[in-house]
Biopython code that builds the backbone (N, CA, C, O; Angstrom):
import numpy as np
from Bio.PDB.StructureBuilder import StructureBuilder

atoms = [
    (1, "UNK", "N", (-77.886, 38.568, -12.941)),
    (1, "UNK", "CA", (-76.669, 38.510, -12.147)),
    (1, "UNK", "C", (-75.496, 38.986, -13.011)),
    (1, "UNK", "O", (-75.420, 38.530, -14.152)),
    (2, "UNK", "N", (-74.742, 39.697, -12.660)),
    (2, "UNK", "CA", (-73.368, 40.444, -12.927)),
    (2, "UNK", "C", (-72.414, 39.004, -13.022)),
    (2, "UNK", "O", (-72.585, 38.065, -12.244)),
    (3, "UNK", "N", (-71.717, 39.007, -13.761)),
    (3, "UNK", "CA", (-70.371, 37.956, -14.164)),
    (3, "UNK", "C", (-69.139, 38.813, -14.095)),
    (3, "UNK", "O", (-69.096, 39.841, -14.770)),
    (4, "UNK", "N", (-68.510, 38.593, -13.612)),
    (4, "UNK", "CA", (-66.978, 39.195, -13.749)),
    (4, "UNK", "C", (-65.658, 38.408, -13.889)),
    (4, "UNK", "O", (-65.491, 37.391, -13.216)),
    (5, "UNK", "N", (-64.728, 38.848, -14.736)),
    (5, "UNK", "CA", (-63.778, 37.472, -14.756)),
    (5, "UNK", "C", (-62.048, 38.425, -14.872)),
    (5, "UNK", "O", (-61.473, 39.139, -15.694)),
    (6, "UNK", "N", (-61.802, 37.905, -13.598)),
    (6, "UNK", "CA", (-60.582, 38.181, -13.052)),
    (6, "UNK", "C", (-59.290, 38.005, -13.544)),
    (6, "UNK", "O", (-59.104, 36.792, -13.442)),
    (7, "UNK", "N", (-58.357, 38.479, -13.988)),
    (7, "UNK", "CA", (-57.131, 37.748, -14.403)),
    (7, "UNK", "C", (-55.929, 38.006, -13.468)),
    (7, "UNK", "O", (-55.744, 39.173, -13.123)),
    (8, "UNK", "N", (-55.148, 37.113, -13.050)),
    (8, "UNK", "CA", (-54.393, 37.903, -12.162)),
    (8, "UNK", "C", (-52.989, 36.848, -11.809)),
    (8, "UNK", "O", (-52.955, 35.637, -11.591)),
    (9, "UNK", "N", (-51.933, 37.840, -11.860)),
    (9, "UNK", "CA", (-50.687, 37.079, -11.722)),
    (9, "UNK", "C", (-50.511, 36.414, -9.872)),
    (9, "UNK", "O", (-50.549, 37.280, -8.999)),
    (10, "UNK", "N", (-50.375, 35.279, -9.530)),
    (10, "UNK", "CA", (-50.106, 34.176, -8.167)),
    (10, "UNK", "C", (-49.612, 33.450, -8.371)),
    (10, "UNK", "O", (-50.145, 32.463, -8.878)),
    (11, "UNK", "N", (-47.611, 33.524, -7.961)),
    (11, "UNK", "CA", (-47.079, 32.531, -7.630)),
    (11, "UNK", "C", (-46.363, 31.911, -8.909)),
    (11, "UNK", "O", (-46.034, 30.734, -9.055)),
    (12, "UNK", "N", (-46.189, 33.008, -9.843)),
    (12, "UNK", "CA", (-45.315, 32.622, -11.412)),
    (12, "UNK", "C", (-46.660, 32.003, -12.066)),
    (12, "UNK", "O", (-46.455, 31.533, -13.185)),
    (13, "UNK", "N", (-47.896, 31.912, -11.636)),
    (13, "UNK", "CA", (-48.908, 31.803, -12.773)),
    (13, "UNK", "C", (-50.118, 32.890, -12.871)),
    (13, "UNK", "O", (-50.393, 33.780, -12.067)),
    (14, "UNK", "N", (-50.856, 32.500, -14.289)),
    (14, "UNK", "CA", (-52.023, 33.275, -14.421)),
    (14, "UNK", "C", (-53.064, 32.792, -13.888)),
    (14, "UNK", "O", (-53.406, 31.756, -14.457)),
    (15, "UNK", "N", (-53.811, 33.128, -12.927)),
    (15, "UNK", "CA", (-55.134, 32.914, -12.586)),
    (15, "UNK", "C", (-56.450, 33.641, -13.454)),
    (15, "UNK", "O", (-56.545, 34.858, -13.609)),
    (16, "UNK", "N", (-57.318, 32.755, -13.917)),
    (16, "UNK", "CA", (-58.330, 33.281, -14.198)),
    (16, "UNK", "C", (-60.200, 32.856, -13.329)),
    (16, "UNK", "O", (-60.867, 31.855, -13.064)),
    (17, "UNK", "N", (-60.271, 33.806, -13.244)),
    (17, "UNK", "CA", (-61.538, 33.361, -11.972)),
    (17, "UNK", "C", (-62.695, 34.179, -12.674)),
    (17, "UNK", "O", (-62.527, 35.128, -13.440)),
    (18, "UNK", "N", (-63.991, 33.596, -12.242)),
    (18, "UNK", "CA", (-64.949, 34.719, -12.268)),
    (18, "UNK", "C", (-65.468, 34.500, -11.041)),
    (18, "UNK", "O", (-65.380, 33.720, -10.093)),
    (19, "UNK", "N", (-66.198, 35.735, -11.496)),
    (19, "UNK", "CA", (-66.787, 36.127, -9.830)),
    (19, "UNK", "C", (-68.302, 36.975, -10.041)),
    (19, "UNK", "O", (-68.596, 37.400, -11.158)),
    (20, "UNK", "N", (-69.204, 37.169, -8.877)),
    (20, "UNK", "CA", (-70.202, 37.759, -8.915)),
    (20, "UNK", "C", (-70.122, 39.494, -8.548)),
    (20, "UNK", "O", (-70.861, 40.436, -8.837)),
    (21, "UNK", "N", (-69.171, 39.409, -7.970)),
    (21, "UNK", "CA", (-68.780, 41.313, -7.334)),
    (21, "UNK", "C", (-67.512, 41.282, -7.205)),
    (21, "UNK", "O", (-66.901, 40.241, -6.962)),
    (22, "UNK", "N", (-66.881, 42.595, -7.375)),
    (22, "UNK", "CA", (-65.395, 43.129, -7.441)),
    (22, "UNK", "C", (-65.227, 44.444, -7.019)),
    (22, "UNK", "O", (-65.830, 45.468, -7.342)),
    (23, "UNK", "N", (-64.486, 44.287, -6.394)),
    (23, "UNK", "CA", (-64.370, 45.616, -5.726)),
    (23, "UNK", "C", (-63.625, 46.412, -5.183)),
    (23, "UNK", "O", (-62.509, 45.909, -5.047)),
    (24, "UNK", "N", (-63.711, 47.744, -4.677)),
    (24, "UNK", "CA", (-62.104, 48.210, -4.030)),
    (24, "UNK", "C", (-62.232, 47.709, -2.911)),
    (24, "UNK", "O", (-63.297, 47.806, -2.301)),
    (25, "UNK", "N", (-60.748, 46.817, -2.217)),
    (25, "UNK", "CA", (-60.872, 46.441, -1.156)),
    (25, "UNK", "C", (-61.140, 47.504, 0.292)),
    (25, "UNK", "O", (-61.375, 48.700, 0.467)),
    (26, "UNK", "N", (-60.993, 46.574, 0.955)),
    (26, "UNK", "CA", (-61.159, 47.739, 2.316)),
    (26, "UNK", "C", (-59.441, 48.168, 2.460)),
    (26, "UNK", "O", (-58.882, 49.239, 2.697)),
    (27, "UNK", "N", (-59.071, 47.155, 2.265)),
    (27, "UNK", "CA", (-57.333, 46.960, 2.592)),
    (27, "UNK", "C", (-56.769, 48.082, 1.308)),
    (27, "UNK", "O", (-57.139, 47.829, 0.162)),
    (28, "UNK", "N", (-56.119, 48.973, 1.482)),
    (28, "UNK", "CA", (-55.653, 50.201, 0.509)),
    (28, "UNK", "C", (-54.997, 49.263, -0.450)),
    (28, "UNK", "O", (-54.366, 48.442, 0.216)),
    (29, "UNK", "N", (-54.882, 49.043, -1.661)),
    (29, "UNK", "CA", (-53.858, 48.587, -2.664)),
    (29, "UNK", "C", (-54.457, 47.082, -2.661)),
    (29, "UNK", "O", (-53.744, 46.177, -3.094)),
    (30, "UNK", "N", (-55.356, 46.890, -2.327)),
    (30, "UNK", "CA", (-55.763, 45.540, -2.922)),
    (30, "UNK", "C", (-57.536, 45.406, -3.523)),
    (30, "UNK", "O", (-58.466, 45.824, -2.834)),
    (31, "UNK", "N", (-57.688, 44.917, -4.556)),
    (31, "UNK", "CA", (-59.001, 44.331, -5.274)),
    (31, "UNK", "C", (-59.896, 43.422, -4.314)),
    (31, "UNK", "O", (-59.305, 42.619, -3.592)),
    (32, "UNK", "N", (-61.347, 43.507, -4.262)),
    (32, "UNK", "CA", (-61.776, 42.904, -2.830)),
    (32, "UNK", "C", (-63.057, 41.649, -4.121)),
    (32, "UNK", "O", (-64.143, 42.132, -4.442)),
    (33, "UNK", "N", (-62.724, 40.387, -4.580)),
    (33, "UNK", "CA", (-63.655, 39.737, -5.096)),
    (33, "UNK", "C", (-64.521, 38.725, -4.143)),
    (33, "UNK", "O", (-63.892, 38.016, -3.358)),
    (34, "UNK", "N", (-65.691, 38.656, -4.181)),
    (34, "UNK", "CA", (-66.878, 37.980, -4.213)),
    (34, "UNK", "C", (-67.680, 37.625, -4.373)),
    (34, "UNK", "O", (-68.540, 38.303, -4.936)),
    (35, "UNK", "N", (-68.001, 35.884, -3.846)),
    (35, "UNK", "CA", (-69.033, 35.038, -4.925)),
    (35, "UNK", "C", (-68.211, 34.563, -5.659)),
    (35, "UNK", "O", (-68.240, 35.060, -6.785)),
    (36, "UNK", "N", (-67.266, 33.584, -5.463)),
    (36, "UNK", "CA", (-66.754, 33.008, -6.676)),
    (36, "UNK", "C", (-67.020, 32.536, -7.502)),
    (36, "UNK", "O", (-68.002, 33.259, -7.333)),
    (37, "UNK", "N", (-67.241, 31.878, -8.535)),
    (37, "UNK", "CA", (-68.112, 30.877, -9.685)),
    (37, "UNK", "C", (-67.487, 29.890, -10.059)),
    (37, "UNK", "O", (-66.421, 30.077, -10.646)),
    (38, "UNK", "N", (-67.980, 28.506, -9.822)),
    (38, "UNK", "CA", (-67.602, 27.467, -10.120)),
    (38, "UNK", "C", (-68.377, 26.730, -10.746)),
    (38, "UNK", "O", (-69.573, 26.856, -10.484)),
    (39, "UNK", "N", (-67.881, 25.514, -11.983)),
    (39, "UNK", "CA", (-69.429, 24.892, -12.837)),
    (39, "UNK", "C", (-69.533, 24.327, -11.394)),
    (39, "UNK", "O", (-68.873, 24.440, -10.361)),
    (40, "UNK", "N", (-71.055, 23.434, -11.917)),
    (40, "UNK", "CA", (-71.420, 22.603, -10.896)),
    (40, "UNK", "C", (-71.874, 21.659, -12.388)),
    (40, "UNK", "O", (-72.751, 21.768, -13.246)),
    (41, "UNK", "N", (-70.910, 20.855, -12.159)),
    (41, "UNK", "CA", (-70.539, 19.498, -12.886)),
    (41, "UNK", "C", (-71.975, 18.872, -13.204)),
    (41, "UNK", "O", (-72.457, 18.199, -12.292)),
    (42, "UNK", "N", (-72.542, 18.972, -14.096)),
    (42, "UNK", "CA", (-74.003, 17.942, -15.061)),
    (42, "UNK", "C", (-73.626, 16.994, -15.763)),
    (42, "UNK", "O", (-74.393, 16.204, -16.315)),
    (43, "UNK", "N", (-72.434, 16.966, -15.819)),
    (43, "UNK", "CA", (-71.926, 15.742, -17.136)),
    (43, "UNK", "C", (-70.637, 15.528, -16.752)),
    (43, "UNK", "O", (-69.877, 16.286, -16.149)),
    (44, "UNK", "N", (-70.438, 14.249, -17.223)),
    (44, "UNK", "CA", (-69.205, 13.252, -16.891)),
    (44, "UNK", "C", (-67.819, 13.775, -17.144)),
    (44, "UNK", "O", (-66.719, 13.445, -16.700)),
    (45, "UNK", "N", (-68.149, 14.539, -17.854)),
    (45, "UNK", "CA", (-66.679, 15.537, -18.107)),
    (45, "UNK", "C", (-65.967, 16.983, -17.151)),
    (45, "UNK", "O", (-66.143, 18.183, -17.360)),
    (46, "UNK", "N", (-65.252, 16.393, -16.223)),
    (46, "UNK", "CA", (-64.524, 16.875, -15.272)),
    (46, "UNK", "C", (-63.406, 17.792, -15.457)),
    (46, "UNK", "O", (-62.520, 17.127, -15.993)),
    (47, "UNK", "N", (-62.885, 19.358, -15.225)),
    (47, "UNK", "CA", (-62.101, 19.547, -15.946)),
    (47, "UNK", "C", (-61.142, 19.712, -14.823)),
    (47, "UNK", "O", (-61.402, 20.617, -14.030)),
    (48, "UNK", "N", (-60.194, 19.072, -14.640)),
    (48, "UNK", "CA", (-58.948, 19.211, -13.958)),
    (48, "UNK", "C", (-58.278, 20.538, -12.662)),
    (48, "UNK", "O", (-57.983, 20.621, -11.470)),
    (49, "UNK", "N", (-58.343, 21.616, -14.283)),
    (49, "UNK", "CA", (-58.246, 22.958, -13.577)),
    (49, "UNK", "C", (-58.917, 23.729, -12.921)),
    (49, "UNK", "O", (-58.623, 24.766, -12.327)),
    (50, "UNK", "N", (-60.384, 22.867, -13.120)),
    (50, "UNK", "CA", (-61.373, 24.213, -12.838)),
    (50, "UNK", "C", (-61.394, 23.266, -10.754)),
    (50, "UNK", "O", (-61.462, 23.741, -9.621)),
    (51, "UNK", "N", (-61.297, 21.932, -11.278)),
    (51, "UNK", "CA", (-61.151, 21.321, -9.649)),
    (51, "UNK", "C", (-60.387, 21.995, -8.935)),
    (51, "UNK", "O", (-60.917, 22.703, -8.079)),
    (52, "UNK", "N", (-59.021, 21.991, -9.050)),
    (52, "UNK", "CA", (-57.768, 22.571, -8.995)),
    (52, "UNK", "C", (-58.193, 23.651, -8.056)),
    (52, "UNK", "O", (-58.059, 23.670, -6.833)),
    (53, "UNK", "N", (-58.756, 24.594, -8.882)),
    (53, "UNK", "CA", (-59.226, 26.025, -8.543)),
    (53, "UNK", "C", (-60.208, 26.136, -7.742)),
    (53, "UNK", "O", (-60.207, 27.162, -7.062)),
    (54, "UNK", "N", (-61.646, 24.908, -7.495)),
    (54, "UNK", "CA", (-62.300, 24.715, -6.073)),
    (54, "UNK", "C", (-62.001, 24.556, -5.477)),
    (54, "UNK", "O", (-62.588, 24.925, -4.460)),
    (55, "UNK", "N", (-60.884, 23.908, -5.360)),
    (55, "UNK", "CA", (-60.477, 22.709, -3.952)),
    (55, "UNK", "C", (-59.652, 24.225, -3.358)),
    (55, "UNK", "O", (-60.018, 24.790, -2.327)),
    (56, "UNK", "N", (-58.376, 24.772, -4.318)),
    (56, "UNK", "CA", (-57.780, 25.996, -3.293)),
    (56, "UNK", "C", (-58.534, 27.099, -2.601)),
    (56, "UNK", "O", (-58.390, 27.580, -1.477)),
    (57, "UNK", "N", (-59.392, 27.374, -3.591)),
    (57, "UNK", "CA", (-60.727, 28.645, -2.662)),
    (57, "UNK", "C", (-61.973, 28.146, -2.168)),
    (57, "UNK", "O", (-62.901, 28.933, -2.357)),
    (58, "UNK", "N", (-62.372, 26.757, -1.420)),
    (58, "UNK", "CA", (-63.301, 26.087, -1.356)),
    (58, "UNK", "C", (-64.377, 26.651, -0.134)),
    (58, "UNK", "O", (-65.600, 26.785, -0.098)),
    (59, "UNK", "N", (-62.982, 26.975, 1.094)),
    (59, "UNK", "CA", (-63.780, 28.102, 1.557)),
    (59, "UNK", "C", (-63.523, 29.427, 1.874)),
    (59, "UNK", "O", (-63.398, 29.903, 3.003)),
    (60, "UNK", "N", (-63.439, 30.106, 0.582)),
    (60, "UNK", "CA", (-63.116, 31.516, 0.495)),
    (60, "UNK", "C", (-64.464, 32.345, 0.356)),
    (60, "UNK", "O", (-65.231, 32.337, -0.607)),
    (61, "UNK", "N", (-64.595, 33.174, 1.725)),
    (61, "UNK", "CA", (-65.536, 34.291, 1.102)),
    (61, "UNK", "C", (-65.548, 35.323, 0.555)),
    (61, "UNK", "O", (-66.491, 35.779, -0.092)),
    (62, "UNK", "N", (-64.063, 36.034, 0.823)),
    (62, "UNK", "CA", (-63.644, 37.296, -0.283)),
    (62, "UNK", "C", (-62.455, 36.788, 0.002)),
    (62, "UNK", "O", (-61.881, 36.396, 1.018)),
    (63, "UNK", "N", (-62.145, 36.914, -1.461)),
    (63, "UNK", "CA", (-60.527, 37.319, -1.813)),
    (63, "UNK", "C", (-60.202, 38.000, -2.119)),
    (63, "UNK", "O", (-60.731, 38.476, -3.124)),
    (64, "UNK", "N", (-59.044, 38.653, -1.528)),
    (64, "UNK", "CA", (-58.423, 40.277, -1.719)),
    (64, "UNK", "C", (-56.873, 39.898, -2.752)),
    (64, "UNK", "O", (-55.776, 39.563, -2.305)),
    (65, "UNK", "N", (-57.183, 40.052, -3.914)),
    (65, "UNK", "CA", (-55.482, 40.578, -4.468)),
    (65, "UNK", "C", (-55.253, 41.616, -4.668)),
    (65, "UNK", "O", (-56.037, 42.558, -4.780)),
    (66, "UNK", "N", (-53.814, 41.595, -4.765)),
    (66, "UNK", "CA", (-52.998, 42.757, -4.908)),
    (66, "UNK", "C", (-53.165, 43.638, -6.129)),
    (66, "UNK", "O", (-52.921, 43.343, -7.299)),
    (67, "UNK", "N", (-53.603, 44.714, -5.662)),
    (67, "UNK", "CA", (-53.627, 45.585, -7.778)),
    (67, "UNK", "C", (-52.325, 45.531, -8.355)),
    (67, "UNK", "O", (-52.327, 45.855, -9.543)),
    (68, "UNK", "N", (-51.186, 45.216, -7.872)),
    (68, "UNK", "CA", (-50.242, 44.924, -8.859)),
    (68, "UNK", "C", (-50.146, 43.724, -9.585)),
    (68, "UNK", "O", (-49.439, 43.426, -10.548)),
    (69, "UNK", "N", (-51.221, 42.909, -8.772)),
    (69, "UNK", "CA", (-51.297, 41.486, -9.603)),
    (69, "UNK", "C", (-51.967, 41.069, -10.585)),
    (69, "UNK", "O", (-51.817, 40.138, -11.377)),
    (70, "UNK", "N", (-53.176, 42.331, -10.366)),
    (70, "UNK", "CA", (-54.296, 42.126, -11.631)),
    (70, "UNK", "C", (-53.971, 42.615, -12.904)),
    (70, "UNK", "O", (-53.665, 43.793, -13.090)),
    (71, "UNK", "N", (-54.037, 41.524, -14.048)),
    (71, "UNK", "CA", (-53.758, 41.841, -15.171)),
    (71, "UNK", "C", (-55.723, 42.707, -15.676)),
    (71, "UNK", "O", (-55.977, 43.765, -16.251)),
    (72, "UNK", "N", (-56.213, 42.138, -15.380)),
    (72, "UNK", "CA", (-57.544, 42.754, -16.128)),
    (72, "UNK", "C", (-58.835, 42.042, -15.341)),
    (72, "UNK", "O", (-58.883, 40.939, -14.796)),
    (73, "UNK", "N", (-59.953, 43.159, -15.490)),
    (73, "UNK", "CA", (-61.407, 42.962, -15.127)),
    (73, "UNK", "C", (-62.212, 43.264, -15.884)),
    (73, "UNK", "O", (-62.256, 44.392, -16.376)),
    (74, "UNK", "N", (-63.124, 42.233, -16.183)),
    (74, "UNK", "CA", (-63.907, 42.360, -17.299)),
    (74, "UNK", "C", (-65.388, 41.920, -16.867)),
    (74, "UNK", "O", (-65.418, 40.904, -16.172)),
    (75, "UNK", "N", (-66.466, 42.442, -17.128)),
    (75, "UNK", "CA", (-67.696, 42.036, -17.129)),
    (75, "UNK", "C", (-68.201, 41.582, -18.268)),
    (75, "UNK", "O", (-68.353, 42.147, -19.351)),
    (76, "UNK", "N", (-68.571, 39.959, -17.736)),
    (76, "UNK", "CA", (-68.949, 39.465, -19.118)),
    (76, "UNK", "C", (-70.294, 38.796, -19.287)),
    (76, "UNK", "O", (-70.835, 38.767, -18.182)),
    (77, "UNK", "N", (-70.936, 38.332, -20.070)),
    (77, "UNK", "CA", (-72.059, 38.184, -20.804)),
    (77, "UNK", "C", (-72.550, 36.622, -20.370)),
    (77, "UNK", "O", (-73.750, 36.399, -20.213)),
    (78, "UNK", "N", (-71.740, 35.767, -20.222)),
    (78, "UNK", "CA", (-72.118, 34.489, -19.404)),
    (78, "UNK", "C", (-70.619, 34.265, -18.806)),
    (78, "UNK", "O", (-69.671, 34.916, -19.246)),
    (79, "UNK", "N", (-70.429, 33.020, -17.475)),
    (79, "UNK", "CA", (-69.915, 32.373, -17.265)),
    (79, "UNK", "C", (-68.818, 31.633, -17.732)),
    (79, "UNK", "O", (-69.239, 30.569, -18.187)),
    (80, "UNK", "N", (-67.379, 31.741, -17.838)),
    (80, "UNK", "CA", (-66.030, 31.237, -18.836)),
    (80, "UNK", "C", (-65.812, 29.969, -17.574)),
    (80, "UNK", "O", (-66.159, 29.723, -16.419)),
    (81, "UNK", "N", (-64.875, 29.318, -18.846)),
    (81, "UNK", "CA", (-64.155, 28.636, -17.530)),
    (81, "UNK", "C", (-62.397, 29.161, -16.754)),
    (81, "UNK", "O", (-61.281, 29.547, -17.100)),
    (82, "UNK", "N", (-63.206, 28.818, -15.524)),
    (82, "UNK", "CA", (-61.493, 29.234, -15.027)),
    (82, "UNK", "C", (-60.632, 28.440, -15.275)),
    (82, "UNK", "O", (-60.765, 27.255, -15.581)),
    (83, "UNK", "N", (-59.251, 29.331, -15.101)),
    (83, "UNK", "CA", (-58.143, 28.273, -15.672)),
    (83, "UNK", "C", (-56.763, 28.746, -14.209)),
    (83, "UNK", "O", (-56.844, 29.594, -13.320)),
    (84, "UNK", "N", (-55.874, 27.970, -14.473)),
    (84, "UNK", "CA", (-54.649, 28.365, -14.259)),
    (84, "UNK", "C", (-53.654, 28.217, -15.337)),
    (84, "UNK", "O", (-53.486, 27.090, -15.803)),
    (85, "UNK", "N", (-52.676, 29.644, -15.992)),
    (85, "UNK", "CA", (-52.140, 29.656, -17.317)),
    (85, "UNK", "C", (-50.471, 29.523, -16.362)),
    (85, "UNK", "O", (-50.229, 30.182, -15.351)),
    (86, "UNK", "N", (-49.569, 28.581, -16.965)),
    (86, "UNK", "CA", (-48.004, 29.313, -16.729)),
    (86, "UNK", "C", (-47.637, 30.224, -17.071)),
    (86, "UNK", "O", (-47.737, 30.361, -18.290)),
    (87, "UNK", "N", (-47.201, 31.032, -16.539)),
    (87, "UNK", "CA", (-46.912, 32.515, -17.261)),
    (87, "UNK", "C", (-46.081, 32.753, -17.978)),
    (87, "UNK", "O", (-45.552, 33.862, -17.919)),
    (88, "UNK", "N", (-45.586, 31.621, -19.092)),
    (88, "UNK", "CA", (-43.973, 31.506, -19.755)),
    (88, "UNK", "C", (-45.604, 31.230, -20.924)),
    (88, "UNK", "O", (-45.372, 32.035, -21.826)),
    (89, "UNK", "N", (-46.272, 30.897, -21.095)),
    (89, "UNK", "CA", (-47.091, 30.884, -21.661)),
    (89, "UNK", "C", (-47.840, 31.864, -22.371)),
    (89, "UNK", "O", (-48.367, 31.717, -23.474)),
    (90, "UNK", "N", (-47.844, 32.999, -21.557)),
    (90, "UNK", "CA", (-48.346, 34.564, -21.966)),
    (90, "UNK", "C", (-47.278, 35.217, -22.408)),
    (90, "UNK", "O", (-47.012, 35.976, -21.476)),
    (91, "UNK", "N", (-46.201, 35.461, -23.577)),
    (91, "UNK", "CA", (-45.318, 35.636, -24.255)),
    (91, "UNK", "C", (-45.618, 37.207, -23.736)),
    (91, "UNK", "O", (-44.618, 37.698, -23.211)),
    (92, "UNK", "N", (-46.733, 38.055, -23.771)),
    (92, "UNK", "CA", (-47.460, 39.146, -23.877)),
    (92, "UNK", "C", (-47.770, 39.758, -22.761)),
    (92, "UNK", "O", (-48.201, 40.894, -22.958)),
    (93, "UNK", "N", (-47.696, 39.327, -21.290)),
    (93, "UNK", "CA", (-47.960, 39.614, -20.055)),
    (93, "UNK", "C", (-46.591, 39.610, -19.254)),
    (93, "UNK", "O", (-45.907, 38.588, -19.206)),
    (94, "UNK", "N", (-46.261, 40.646, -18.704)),
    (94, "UNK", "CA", (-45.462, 41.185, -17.638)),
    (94, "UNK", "C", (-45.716, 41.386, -16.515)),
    (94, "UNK", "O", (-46.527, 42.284, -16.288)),
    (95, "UNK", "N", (-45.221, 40.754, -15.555)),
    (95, "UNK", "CA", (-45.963, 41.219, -14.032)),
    (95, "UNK", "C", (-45.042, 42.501, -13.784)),
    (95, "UNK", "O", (-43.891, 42.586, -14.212)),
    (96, "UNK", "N", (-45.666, 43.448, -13.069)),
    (96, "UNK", "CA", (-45.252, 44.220, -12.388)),
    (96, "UNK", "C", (-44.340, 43.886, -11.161)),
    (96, "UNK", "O", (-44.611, 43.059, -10.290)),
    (97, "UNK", "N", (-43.063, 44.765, -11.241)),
    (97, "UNK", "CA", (-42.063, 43.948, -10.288)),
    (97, "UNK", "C", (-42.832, 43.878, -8.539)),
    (97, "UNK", "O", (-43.566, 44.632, -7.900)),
    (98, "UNK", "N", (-42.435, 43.067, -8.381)),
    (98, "UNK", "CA", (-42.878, 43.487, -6.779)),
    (98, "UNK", "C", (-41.220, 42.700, -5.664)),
    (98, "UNK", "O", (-40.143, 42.131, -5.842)),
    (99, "UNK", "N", (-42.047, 43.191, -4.643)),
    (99, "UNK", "CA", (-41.252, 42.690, -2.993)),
    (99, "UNK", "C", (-40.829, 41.446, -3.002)),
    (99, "UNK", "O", (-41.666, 40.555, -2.858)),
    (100, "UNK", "N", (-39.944, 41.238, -3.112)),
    (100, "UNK", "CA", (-39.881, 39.662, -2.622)),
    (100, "UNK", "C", (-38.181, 38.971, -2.961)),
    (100, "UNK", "O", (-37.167, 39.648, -3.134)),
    (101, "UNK", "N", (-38.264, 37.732, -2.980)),
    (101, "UNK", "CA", (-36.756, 36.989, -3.178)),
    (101, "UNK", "C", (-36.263, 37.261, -4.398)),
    (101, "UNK", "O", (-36.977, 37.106, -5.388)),
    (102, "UNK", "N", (-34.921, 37.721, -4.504)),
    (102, "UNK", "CA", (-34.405, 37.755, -5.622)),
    (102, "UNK", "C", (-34.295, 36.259, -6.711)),
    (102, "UNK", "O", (-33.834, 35.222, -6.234)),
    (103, "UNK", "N", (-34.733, 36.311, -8.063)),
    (103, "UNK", "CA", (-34.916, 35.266, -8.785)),
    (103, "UNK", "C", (-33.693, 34.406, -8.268)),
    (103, "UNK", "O", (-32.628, 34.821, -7.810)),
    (104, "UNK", "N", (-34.191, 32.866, -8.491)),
    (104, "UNK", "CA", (-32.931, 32.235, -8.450)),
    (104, "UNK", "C", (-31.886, 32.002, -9.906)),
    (104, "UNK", "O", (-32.371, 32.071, -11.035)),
    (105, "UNK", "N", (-30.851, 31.806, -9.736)),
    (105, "UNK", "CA", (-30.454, 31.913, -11.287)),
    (105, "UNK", "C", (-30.505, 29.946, -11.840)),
    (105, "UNK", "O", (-30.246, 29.625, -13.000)),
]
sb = StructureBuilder()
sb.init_structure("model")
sb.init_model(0)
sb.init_chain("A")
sb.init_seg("    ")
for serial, (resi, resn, name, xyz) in enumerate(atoms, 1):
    if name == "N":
        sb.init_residue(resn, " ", resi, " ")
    sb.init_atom(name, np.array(xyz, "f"), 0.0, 1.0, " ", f" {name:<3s}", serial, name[0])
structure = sb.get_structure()
């Protein structure tokens, strides 16, 4: 099985996901992922974020983001864990401007 692990700017944070397939969406200008990957918990140790991150895509069968949102796609060698990063956190990552409300000051 193929691993893929998503990075992608939603909502002033970093998402990191993996996934089983990635793809060009059908929708012009957006990334089409499916098969999400989630642990399936063997031991008493629960990790917060990775819940976090089931419970919002619990029943997602593809998710389409925006290619201006994706920081990077990578195929990898086993299974990471997902996270959600603040993006004041990535000193090193810039989102690409997009549409929307002007910042508040």
């Amino acid at each position: 099985m193929r691993i893929f692990r998503i990075t992608f700017h939603n909502q002033g944070k970093i998402y990191r996901l993996h996934a089983e397939e990635v793809s060009q969406g059908e929708l012009y200008g957006f990334v089409e992922v499916h098969g999400l990957l989630f642990d399936e918990h063997t031991s008493v140790v629960i990790d917060p974020s990775e819940e976090r991150l089931k419970e919002e895509f619990r029943n997602t069968r593809r998710l389409m983001i925006p290619m201006h949102a994706v920081i990077r796609i990578e195929e990898m060698e086993k299974r990471g864990q997902n996270q959600i990063i603040d993006a004041d956190a990535q000193d090193n990552v810039t989102p690409f401007p997009g549409f929307g409300p002007p910042p508040k000051d």
